[in-house]
N, C-alpha and C positions, 0 to 999 in steps of 0.2 A: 504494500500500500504506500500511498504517496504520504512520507512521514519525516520530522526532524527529531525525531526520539534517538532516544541513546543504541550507537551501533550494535547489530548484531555479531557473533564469533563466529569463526570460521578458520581451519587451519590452510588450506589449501590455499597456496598465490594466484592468483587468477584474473585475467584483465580483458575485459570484451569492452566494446563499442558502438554505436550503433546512431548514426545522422540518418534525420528523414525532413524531406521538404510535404509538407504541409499546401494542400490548394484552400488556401482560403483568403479573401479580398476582403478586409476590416472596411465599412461604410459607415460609422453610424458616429453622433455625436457621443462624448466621452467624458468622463473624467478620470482622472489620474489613468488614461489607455486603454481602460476597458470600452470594448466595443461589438455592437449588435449587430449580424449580419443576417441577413432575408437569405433565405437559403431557398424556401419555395413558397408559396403564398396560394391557397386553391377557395375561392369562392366560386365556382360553376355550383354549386348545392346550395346559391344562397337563401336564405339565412345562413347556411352552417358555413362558418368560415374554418379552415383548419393553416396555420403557419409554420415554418419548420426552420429555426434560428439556431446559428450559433452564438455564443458570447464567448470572447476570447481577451485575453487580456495582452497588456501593452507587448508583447511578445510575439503575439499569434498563436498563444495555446489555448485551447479552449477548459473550459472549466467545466467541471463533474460537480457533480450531488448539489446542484440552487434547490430551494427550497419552491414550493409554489409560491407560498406566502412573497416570494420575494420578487412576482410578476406583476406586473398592473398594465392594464392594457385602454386604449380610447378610441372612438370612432369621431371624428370630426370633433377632437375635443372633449369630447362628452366620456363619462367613465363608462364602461361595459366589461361584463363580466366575463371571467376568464373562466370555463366550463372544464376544463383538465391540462396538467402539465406534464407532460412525459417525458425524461431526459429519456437516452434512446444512444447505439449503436450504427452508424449510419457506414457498413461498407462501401459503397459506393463514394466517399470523399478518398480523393486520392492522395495519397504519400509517396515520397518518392526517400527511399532510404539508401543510406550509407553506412554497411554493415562492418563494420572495423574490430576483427578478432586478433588476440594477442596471442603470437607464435612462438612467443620466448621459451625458457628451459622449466620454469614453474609448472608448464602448462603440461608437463609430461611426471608430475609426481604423480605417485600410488597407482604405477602401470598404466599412464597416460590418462588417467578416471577424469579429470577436470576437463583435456583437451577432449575427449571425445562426447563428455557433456555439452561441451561449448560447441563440439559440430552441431550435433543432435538439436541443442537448443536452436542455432542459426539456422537448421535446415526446417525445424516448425517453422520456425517466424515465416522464413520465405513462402511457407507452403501456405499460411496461412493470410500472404497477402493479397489484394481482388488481381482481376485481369488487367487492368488498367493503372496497377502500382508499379514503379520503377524502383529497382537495386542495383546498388554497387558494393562493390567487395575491397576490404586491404586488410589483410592479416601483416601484423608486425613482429617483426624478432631483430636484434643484431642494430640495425639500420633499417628508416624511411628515407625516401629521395622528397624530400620538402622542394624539389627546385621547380619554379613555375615559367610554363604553363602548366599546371599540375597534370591538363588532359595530354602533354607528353612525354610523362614521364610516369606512366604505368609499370607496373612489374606485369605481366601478362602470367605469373605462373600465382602470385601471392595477390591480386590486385585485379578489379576489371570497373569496367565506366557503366554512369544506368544503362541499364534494360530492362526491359518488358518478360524477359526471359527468365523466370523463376531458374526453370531444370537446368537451367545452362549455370547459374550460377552455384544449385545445390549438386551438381558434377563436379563443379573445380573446388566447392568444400571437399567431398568427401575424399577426393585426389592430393588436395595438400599435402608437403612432406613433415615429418613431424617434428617436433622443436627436439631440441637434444638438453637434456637435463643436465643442469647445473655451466652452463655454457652459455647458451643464449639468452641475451640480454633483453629489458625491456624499455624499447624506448617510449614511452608514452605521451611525451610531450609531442615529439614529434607525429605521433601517431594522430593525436587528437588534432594538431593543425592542419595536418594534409588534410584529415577523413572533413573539417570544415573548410576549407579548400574546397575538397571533392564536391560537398553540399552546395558550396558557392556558385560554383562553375557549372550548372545546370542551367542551360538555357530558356526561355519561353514558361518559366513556372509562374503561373499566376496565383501566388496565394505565397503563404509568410516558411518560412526553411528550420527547420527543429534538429537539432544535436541531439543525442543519447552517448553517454558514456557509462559502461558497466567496468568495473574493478575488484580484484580483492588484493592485489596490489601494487607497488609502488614504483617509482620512475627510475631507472638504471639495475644496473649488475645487482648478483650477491650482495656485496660491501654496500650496496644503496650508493655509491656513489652515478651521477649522472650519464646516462649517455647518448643522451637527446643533444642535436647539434642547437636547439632553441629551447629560451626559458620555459621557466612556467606558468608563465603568463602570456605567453605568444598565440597559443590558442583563442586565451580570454579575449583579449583584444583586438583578435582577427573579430571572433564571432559578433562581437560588441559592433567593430565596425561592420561586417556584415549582413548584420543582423538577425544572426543563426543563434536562437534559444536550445542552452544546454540543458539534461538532464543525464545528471549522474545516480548510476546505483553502486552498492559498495556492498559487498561480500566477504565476511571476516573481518578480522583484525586486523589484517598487515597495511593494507592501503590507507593511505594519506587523507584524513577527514576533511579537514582543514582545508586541502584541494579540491577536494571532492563537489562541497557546501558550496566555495565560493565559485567555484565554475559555472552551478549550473545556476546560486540564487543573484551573482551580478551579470548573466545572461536572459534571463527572464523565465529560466528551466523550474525544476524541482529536483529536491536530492530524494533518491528511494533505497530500499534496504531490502536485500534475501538471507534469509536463512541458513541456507545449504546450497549446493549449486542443483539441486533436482527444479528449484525454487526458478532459476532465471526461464522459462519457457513461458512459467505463469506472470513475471514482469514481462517481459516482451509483451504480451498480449494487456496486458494493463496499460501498457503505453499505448501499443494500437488501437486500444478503444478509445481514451483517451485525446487523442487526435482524431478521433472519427465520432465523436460524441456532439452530438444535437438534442434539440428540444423540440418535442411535438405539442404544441399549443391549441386548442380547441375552442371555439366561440360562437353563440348565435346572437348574431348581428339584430341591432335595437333597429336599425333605417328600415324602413320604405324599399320598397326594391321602384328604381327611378332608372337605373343603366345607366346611371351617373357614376361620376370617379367619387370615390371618398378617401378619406385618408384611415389608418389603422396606427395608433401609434404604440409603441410595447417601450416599456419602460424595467429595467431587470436591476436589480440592488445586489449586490458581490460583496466580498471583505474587503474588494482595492476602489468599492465606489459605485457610484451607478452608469449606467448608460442607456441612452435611448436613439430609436431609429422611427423611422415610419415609413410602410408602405401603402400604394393605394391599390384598390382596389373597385370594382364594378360592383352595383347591386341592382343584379342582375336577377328579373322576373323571370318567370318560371318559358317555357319554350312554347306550352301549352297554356295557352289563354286563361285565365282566369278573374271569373264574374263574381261582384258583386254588387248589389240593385240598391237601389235608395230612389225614393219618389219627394218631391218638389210638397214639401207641406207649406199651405198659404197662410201668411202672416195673419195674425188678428186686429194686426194696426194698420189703420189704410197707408198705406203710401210705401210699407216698408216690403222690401222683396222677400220670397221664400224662403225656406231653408230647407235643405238636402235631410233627408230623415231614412233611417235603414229599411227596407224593404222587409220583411221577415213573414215567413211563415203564417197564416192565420191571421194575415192584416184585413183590421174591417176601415172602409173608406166608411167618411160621417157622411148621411144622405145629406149633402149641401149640394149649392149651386158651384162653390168651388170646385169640389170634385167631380164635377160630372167631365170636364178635361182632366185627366188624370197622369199626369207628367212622369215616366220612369226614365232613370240618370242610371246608367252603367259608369260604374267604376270600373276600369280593365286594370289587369298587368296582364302582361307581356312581352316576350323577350324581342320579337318582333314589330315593328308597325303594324297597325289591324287596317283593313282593308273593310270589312264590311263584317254587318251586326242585324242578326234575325228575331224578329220576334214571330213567337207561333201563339195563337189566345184558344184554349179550352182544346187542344189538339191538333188545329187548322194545318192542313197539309201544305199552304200555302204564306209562306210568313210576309210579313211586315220589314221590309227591306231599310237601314238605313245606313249610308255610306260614308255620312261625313261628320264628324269628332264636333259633340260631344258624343255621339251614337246615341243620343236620347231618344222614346218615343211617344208621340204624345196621343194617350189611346180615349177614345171616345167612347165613354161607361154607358152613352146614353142608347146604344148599339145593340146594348147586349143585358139579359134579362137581371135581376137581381136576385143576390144568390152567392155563391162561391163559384172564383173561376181557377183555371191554373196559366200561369204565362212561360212558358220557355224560352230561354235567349242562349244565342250561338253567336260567340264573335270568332271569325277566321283574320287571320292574318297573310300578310304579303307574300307568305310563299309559294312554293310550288314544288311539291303540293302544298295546302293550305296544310296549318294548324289550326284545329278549332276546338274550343271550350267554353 
């Protein structure tokens, strides 16, 4: 879990890696960096509105477990109620990672157990990436070639650039050759700056670049002395300028905390923590949810359906602050027409005009001279223009035609005997074929 509590033990040296570029385009106004992105917006059902946001912070990481309590949402200003909040797993957001496993000589204690963990682990993650995620690979031992253009200076046996090609890349895992114990060195620093490098150098990514760093331990030979040709802070400050957010995990006791913390919390990462190393298959996957984590929001809309734009604004409160965005959307009548009747009640004050009154079921008109014209007002929605509106009186196979807005009809009581009648109304619209209701 994503945690600053005191490190876990672990005897085994062990040092993985892991960059991933993140597709996500921050829009929304902010404070202190957090921001609301519209991921998809669906009102064809309206009323029901359903949106589908991320909230990421100044970094481009998105944020896990919001509370509902902590949405508010508006239509044209006005408050409306928020019906359900679902955070949610969303594979289809793409990453594009940088999978950087350490080849040094630690990696081969206790009969190679850690190194062939670390394949195993690297080969879920990959398997568990969509069709659309890109990987690259650098395993480190001895020496990195930090020299740029980083994309020409690959190792082609320990190293490969993204691809779309999972199996290609979980073949040259399980091909590596293996570190030689008590021998090869770890360079780390160097590792971490190429592998953001690596991240950096991917072209046409539209959305924000994420670093992973897993460790259990620390930078140079045996004796801990260094053997990274760069500080250790080369990395930080590449990714800073960059702007590739690190997260580091830490595994045992041997590695460097203190490194570990500030990497990933002065890049805008998280520090995490395993157990044992059975443990890293289930980070990997914590992080990929994490990067693909959205919210499903649910709402029925207070408006009018008019097929007018209105505005939705979503307002989300975090621990680094609030942010809010807003999208518009249509409220959009139904495809299939939809009636309802009100008739024209006449004032009891001379001079003052009518008012529109609901039609309903079991209306007795008063025997006046008023009503002996008896005025019906259709109210439509409609996704369409209505083209024309039928009336049929007491079954008439032949209706009362009227074509032009308001579609009112003004029925002549004096016609027909007194009694109970029934009226039927059909309004079709402009298409073709028509829609009628």
């Amino acid at each position: 879990m994503y945690s600053k509590q005191k490190l876990l033990q672990q005897v085994v040296p062990f040092i993985f890696a892991l960059f991933l570029l993140l597709a996500l385009v921050p829009t929304a106004t902010s404070q202190q960096g957090v921001n609301l992105v519209f991921n998809s917006f669906e009102y064809e059902a309206f009323p029901d509105l359903k949106a589908t946001i991320t909230i990421i912070n100044n970094s481009g990481i998105p944020y896990q477990g919001l509370q509902p309590d902590g949405f508010q949402a508006f239509e044209d200003d006005k408050p409306v109620k928020i019906k359900s909040v679902d955070g949610k797993v969303n594979p289809d957001v793409k990453i594009s990672v940088v999978l950087a496993i350490d080849g040094s000589g630690s990696m081969g204690a206790n009969d190679f157990a850690p190194w062939n963990q670390a394949k195993e682990s690297a080969i879920a993650f990959l398997q568990s990436l969509a069709a659309d995620d890109e990987a690259a690979l650098v395993v480190f031992g001895d020496e990195v070639n930090t020299n740029e253009p980083v994309t020409d200076n690959i190792d082609p046996v320990k190293e490969a650039y993204f691809t779309k090609d999972k199996q290609a890349l979980i073949t040259q895992i399980e091909n590596l050759p293996e570190p030689i114990v008590g021998e090869t060195t770890t360079p780390l620093y160097d590792a971490a700056y190429k592998s953001v490098l690596l991240a950096a150098s991917l072209k046409g990514a539209s959305g924000k670049r994420t670093a992973i760093l897993f460790t259990d331990g620390k930078e140079g030979a045996i004796d801990e002395i260094p053997v990274s040709k760069l500080d250790k802070d080369a990395a930080l400050f590449e990714a800073q300028n960059k702007q590739i957010p690190v997260f580091t995990i830490k595994l045992g006791d041997l590695p460097d905390t203190d490194y570990l913390q500030r990497l990933a919390y002065r890049t805008g990462g998280d520090y995490l923590e395993a157990s044992e190393a059975a443990d890293l298959t289930k980070r990997y996957a914590e992080i990929s949810d994490r990067l693909k984590t959205q919210y499903d929001l649910t709402f029925t809309s207070n408006i009018r359906c008019d097929n007018e734009e209105h505005g939705l604004e979503i307002k989300v409160q975090t621990e680094d602050g609030e942010t809010v965005n807003t999208e518009t959307f249509s409220a959009l009548c139904p495809v299939i027409p939809g009636i309802q009747l009100f008739y024209e009640k006449p004032s009891e004050t001379v001079g003052e005009k009518p008012t529109l009154e609901p039609l309903k079921p079991g209306f007795e008109a008063p025997q006046s001279e008023e009503y002996k014209l008896f005025n019906i007002v259709p109210i439509i929605s409609a996704r369409n223009p209505i083209q024309k509106v039928e009336y049929y009186v007491d079954g008439a196979t032949e209706p009362f035609v009227v074509t032009n807005s308001p579609f009112s009809y003004l029925w002549d009581t004096t016609q027909v005997l007194p009694g109970e009648h029934a009226i039927r109304v059909v309004a079709y619209d402009n298409q073709s074929p028509s829609n009628e209701g």
